[in-house]
C-alpha positions, -999 to +999 in steps of 0.1 A: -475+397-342-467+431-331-487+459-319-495+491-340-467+519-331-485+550-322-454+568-336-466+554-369-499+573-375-495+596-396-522+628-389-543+618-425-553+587-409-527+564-427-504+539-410-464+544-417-459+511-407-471+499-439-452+523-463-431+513-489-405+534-485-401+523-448-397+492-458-376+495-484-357+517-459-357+491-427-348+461-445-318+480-466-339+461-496-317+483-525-339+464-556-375+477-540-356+514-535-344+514-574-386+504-582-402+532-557-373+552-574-394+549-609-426+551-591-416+587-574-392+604-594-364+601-574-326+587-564-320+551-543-310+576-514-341+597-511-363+567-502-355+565-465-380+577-440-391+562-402-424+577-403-442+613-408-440+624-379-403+615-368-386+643-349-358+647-374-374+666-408-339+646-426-355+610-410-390+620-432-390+611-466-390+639-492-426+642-503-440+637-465-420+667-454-444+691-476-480+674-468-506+698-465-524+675-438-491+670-418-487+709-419-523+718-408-520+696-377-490+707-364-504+742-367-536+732-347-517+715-326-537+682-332-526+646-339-551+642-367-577+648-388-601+633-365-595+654-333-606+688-360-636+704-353-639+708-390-637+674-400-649+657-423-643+686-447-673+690-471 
């Protein structure tokens, strides 16, 4: 069994590694696209993604390209939520 990828922690806390749509993505699996197509509104080729914090904003999947989270780390110039001085939020 593999390690976790570092690249893969996404700055809420969760792990990318685990998505949905990156495995639907990795494994080319078309069926599991068409379901997480029905669960999120959207087409086969929008469910691609290799993880929230991938250097290209086109390798991030649609609705992980607008996270409020994502956004207010990057401006802090933090990894995560944990390294905030005002976490836990109230």
């Amino acid at each position: 069994m593999g390690g976790i990828n570092k690249d893969w922690l996404a700055p809420c806390g969760l792990y990318c590694g685990v998505c949905g749509i990156m495995y639907a993505d990795r494994d080319g699996n078309e069926k599991f696209k068409e379901r997480l197509c029905s669960v999120y509104g959207t087409k086969p080729e929008d469910i691609k993604c290799k993880g929230c914090m991938a250097e290209n904003e086109e390798d991030v999947f649609l609705y992980c390209r607008s996270c409020p989270i994502k956004q207010c780390c990057v401006e802090k110039g933090i990894e995560g939520c944990c390294q905030c001085d005002s976490f836990p939020l109230p």
